[in-house]
C-alpha positions as CSV (number, residue, x, y, z in Angstrom):
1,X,8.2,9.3,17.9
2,X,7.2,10.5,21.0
3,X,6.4,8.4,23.9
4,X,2.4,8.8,23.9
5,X,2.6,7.8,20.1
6,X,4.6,4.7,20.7
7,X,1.7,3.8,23.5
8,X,-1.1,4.4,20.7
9,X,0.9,2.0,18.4
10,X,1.2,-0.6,20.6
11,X,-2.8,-0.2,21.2
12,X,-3.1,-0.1,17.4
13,X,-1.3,-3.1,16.9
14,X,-2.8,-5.1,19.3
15,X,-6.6,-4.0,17.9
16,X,-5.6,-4.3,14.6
17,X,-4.6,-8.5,14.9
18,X,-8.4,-9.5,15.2
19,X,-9.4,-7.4,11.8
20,X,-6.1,-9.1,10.0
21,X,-6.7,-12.5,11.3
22,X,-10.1,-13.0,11.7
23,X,-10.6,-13.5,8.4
24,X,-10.4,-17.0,6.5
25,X,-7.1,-16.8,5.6
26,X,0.2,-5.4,0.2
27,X,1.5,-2.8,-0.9
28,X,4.3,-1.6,1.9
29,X,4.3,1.8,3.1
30,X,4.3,3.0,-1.2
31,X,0.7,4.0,-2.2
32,X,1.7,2.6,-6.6
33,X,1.7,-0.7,-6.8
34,X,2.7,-3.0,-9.3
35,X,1.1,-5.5,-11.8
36,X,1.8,-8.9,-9.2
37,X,-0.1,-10.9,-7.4
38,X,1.7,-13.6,-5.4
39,X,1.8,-17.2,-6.2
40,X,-1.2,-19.4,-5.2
41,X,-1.1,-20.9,-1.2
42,X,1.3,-17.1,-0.1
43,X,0.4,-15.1,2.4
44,X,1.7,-11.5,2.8
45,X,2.1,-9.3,5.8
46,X,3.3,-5.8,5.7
47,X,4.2,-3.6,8.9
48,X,4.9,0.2,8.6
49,X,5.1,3.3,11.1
50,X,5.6,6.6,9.7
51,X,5.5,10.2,11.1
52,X,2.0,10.6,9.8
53,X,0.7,7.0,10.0
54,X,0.9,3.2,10.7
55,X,-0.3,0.5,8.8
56,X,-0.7,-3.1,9.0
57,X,-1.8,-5.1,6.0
58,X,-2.7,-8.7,5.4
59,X,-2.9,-10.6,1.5
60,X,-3.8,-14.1,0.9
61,X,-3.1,-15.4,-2.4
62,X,-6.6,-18.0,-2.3
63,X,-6.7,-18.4,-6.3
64,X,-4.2,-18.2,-8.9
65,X,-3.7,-14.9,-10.0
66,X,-6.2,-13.5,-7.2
67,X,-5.5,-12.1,-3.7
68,X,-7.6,-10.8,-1.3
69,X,-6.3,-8.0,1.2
70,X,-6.8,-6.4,4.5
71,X,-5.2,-3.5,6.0
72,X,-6.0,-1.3,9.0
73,X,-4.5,2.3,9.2
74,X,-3.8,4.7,11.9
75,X,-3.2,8.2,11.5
76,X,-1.7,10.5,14.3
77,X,-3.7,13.6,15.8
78,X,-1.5,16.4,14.0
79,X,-2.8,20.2,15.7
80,X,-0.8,21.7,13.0
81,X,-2.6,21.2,10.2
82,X,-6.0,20.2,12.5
83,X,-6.2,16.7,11.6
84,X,-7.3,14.5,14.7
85,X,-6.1,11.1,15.3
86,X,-8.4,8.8,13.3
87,X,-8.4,5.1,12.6
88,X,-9.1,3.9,8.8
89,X,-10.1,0.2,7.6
90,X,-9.9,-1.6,3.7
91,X,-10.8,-5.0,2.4
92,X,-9.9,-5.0,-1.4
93,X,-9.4,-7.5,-3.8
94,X,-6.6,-8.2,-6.6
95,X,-6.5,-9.8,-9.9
96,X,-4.0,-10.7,-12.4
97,X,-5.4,-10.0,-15.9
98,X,-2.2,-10.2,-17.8
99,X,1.6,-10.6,-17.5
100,X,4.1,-10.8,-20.0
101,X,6.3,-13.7,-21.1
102,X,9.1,-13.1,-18.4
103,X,7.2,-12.3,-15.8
104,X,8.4,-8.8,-15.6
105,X,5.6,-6.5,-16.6
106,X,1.9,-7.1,-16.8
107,X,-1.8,-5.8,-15.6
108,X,-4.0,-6.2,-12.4
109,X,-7.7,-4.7,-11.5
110,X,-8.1,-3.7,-7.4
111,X,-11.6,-3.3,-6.5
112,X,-12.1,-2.0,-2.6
113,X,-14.3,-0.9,0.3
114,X,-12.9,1.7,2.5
115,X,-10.6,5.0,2.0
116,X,-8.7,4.9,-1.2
117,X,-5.4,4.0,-0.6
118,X,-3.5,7.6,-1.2
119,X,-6.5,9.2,-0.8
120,X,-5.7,12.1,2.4
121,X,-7.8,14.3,3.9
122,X,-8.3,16.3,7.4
123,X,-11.6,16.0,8.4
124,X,-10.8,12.8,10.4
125,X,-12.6,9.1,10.3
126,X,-14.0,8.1,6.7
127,X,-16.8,5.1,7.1
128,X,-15.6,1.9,5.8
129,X,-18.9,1.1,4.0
130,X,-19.4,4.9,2.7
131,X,-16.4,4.3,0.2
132,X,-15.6,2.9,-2.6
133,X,-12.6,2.3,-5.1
134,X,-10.4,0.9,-8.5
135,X,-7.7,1.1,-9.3
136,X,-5.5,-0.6,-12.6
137,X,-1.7,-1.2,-11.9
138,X,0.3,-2.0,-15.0
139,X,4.1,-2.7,-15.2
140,X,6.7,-1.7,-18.0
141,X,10.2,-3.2,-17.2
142,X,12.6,-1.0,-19.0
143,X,16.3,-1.1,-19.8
144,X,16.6,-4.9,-19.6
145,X,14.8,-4.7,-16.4
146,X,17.2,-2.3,-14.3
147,X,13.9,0.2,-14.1
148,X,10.7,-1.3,-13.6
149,X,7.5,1.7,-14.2
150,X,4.4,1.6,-12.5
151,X,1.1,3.9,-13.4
152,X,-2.1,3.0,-11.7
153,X,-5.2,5.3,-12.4
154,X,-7.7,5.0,-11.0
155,X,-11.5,6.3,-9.4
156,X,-13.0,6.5,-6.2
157,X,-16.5,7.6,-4.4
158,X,-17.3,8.9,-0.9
159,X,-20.7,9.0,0.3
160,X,-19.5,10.8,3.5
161,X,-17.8,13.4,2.1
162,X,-16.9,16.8,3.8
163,X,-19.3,18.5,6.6
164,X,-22.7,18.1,4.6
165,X,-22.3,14.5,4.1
166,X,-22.1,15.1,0.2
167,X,-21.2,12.3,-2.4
168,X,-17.7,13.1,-4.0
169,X,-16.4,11.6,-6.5
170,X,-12.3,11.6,-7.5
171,X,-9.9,10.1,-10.1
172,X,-6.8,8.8,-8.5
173,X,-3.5,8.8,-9.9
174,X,0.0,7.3,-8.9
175,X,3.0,6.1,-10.9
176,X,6.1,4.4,-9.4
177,X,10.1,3.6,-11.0
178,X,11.7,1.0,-9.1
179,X,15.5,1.5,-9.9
180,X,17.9,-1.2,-9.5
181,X,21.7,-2.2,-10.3
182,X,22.8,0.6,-8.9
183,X,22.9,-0.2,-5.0
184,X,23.3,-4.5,-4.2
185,X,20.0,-6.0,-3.7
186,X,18.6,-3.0,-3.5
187,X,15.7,-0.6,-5.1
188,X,15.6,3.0,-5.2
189,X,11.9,3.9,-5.2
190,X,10.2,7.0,-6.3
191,X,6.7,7.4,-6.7
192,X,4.0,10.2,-7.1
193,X,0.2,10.2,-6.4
194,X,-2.5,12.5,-5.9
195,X,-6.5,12.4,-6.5
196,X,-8.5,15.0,-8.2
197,X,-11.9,15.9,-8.4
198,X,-14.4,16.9,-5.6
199,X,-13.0,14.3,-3.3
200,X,-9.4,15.9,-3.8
201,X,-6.2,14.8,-2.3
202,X,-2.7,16.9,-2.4
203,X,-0.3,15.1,-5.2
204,X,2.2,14.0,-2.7
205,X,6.0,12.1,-3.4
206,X,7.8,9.6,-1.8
207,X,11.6,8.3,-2.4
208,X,13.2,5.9,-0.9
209,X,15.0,2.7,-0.5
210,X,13.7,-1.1,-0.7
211,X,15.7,-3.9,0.4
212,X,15.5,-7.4,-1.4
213,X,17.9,-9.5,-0.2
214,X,15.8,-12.7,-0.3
215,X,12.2,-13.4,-1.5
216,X,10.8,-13.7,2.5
217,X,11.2,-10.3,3.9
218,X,11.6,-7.1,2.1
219,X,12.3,-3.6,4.6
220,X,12.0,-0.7,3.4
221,X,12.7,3.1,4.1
222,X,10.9,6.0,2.7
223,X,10.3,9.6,2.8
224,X,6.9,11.7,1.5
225,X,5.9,15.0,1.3
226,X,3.3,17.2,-0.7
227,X,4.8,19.1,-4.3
228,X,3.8,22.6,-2.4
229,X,6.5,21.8,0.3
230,X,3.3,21.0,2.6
231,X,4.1,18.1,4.9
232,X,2.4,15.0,4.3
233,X,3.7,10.8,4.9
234,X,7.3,11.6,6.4
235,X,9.9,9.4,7.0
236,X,8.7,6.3,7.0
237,X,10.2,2.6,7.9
238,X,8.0,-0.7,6.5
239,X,8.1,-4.9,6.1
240,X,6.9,-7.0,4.0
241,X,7.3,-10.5,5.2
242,X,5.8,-13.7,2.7
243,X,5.0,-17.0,3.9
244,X,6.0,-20.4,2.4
245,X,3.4,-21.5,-0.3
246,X,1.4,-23.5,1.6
247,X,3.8,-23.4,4.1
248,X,5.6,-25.5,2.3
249,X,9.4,-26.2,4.2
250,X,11.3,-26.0,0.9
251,X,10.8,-22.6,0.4
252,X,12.6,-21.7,3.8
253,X,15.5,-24.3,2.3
254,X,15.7,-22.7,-1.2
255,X,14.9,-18.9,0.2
256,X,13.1,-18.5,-3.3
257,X,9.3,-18.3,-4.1
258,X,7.9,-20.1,-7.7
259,X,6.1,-17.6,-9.3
């Protein structure tokens, strides 16, 4: 990351603070999610800076089972492919709907304003209010919990799309295995998304590795490109860091959240 890039992050950063925190008060830098919302009284905050983006995101866990999210997105001019430097908000909400007796697997809803989250395309700034989007995340833990599956399908709707201003509509798609026991405290992540329809988006991968060495702050490594052998995310480096329930001081003693 070049010099001029690391300038335009630290601008980024600093404009991004109000939108995050100016709100009565996550997904990292992987576009699947899973079924979980945090416990009741968290608060999550997720930093990432990539080769084609950064992201900063913000989730507060008001209700049980509900969480409501912001996250503000940069994405770097890139000549090569003529995609100008363009800065992208979301405000989306999370629910719960089901989980299974071990808490390992389970169902949520997302409903959102602003660009679908692994939704890319070139022509530059999307309007926040001119898009739309759901998605469903559910969870399989498989193999006595050493793989834990993802799928979350989806739909979106731009009312700004392309040159003409056209409504587009597109069916998003993504599906995640986290893969553990095999590296110490660690997941190996691998993930695939795309969107099809009118407002379509390049499937695109990602692989790479998740740290969880405590239930505070989880870092993350990634990298993502497009099935063609187009470029798209990069490498990638992210953290999500969760606040005590209620900020509560026995969760800093006991280093363990209660879901």
């Amino acid at each position: 990351m070049n010099l001029k890039r690391l300038k335009q992050l630290a601008v980024f950063i600093f404009a991004s603070i109000p939108v995050l925190t100016g709100n009565s008060v996550s997904a990292q830098q992987f576009n699947c999610d899973n079924y979980l919302t945090m416990p009741h009284g968290t608060g999550t905050f997720v930093l990432s800076a990539g080769e084609r983006n950064s992201a900063m995101y913000a989730t507060f866990s008001l209700l049980p089972r509900f969480e409501l999210n912001f996250s503000t997105a940069m994405f770097w001019e890139d000549e090569k492919i003529s995609s100008p430097q363009h800065f992208s908000t979301n405000v989306f909400a999370k629910y719960m709907f089901w989980v299974n007796s071990s808490n390992t697997g389970g169902g949520a809803v997302f409903l959102g304003i602003g660009k679908s989250p692994g939704y890319y395309n070139k022509t530059g700034y999307s309007a926040f209010h001119k898009n739309y989007w759901t998605s469903v995340p559910v969870t399989f833990p498989l193999f006595q919990n050493a793989i834990s599956w993802d799928i979350m399908p989806g739909a979106m709707v731009d009312f700004d799309h392309g040159n003409n201003n056209e409504t587009a509509w597109g069916f998003t798609w993504s599906t995640r295995l986290a893969i553990y026991k095999i590296v110490p405290e660690t997941a190996i992540v691998v993930e695939a998304y795309g969107t099809e329809g009118k407002a379509y988006s390049k499937p695109e991968y990602k692989i790479g590795l998740r740290w969880e060495p405590n239930d505070y702050i989880i870092p993350a490594i990634s990298y993502g490109a497009c099935f063609d052998g187009s470029q798209a995310a990069g490498f990638e480096i992210g953290i999500i860091i969760f606040t005590p329930q209620f900020l509560k001081k026995d969760f800093i003693k006991n280093n363990h959240i209660i879901y």
